[in-house]
N, C-alpha and C positions, 0 to 999 in steps of 0.2 A: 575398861568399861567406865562410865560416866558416875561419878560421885554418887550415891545414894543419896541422894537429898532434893525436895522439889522446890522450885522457887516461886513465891509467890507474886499475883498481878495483881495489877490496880484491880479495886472494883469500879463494877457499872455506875451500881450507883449506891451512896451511903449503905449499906444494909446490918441489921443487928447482927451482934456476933455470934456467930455459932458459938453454942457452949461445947468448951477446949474437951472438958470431965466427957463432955461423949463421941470425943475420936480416939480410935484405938492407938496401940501405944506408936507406930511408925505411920500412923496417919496423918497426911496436912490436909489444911485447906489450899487449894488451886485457885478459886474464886468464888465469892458468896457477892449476892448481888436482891433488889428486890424488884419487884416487875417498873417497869417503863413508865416513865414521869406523866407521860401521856393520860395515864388513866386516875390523875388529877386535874384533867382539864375541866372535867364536868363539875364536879365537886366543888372548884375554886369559882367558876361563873354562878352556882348556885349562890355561892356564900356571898361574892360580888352582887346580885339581883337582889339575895336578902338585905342589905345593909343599905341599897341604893331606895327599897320599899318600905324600910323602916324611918331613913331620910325624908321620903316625903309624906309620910301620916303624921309626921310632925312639927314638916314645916308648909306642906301646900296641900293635902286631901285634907276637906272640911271633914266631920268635923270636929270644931277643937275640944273634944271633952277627955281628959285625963283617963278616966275610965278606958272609954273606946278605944284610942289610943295605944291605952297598953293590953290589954286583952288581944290587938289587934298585932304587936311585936311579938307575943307570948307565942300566940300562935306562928308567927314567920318561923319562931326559933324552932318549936319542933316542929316544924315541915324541915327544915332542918336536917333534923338531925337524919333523917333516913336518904333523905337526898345529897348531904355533905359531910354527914360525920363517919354514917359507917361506913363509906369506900375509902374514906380518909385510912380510918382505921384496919381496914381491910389490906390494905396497901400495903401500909408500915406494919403487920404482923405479918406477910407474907415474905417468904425468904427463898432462895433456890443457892446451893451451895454445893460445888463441883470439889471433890478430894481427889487423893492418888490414890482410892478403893471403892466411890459411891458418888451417886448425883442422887441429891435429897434435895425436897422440899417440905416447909412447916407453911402452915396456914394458922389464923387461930389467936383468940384471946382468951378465953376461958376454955372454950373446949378446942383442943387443938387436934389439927391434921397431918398427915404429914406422907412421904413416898419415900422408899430407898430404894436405887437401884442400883446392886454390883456392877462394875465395869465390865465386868468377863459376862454379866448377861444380859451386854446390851447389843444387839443384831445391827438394828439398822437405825440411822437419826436425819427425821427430814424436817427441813423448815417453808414457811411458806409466811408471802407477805403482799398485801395490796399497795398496792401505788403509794398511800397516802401512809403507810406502814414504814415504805422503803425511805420513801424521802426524813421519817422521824427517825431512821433506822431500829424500828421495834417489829414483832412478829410472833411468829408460833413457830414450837418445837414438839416434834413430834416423837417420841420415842417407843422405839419396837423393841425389844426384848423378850429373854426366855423368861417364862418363869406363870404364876399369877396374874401379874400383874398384865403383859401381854401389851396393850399400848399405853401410852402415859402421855399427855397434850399438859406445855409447857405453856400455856398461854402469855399474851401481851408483855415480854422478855428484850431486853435491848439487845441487837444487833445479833438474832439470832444467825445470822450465818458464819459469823466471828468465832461466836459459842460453839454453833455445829464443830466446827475447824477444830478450836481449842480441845473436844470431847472426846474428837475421835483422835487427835498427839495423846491424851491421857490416856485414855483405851489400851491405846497399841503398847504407849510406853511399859504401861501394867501389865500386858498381856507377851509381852519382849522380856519381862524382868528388868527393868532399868525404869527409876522413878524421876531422871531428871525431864524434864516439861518444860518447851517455850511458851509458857502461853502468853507471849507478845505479840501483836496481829502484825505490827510492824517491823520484828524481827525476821530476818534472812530465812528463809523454808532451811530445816536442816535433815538428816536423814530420817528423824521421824515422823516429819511433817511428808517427805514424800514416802514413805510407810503409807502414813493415811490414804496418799494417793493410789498408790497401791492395790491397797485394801478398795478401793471405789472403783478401780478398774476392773480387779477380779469380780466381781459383785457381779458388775456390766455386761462379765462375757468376753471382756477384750481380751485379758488375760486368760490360761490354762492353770489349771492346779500347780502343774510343774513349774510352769516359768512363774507364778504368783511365789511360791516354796524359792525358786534359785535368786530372783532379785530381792524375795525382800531377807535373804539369809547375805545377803552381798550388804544389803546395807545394815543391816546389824552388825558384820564387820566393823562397819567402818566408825560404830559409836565406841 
């Protein structure tokens, strides 16, 4: 059997670090990541609009009275701040972080949010992306699971179908006893990766319980 030990991927993108003090004692991180660049688009044109309207009360809208003027910037700023600072901030307190025991998410600056969902209770994981989504490679994750919780939407997430992939090699791996993990999208499929597949055909119907049981105990052989 394959080394007990999981290796870790790049992340999506920059994201704060999980605090280490709250994974249990044979727990890693697989991947932490924070939602999709994209939803700083708005935020950054807002900020761009304010500095270009503050440019001209000062050097070309009459008229010129100091007063006016700054009463008139005061105000751009907090328009501001609800239009660019808190998605800003929003953004960069949000985190999603996939282990070899749980896929969490924290929200939050003072008062914070958060999800956890065990890998052995999670059922089913679909994603879904518009046109303008695929081409940025960002989207939604939908997560079914037992438990409470019941569904969980991963909103505006990079390259959820990579993700998808990645979730369901950890899954299995956890649910096989074996914690090694490719989560390289560009790595070779290896037998846990068609595990997964597997596991998606049985789902479908294509598969029988039986033959779902003989090939995927053939490829647990072979790690």
């Amino acid at each position: 059997m394959a080394e007990s030990r999981i290796r870790r991927a790049e992340s999506y993108n920059v994201a704060m670090a999980y605090p280490r003090k709250l994974l249990t004692d044979n727990e890693e991180i697989v991947r932490e990541f924070r939602p999709h660049w994209r939803m700083l688009f708005l935020p950054v044109l807002w900020v761009l609009a304010g500095v270009v309207a503050i440019a001209l009360i000062y050097t070309v809208i009459p008229p010129e009275d100091g007063t006016i003027d700054l009463i008139t910037t005061l105000v751009i700023v907090l328009a501001l701040i609800p239009l660019a600072g808190k998605p800003f901030i929003d953004w960069w307190f949000t985190s999603y972080v996939l282990t070899n025991e749980r896929l969490i998410t924290r929200a939050g600056v003072v008062a914070r949010e958060g999800i956890e969902i065990p890998l052995e209770n999670i059922n089913n994981v679909l994603f879904s992306q518009n046109v303008i989504e695929r081409l940025l490679k960002s989207g939604d994750l939908l997560i079914e699971s037992a438990g409470e919780s019941g569904q969980s939407r991963f909103a505006n997430i990079p390259d959820p179908e990579e993700f998808q992939a990645l979730l369901y090699r950890t899954r299995e791996a956890r649910t096989a006893g074996v914690t090694t993990v490719r989560p390289d999208a560009d790595e070779k499929p290896d037998a846990l990766d068609r595990i997964a597949k597997l596991d998606e055909l049985y789902r479908s119907g294509a598969l029988t319980e039986e033959e779902f049981a003989q090939k995927k105990q053939k490829l647990l052989d072979e790690i």
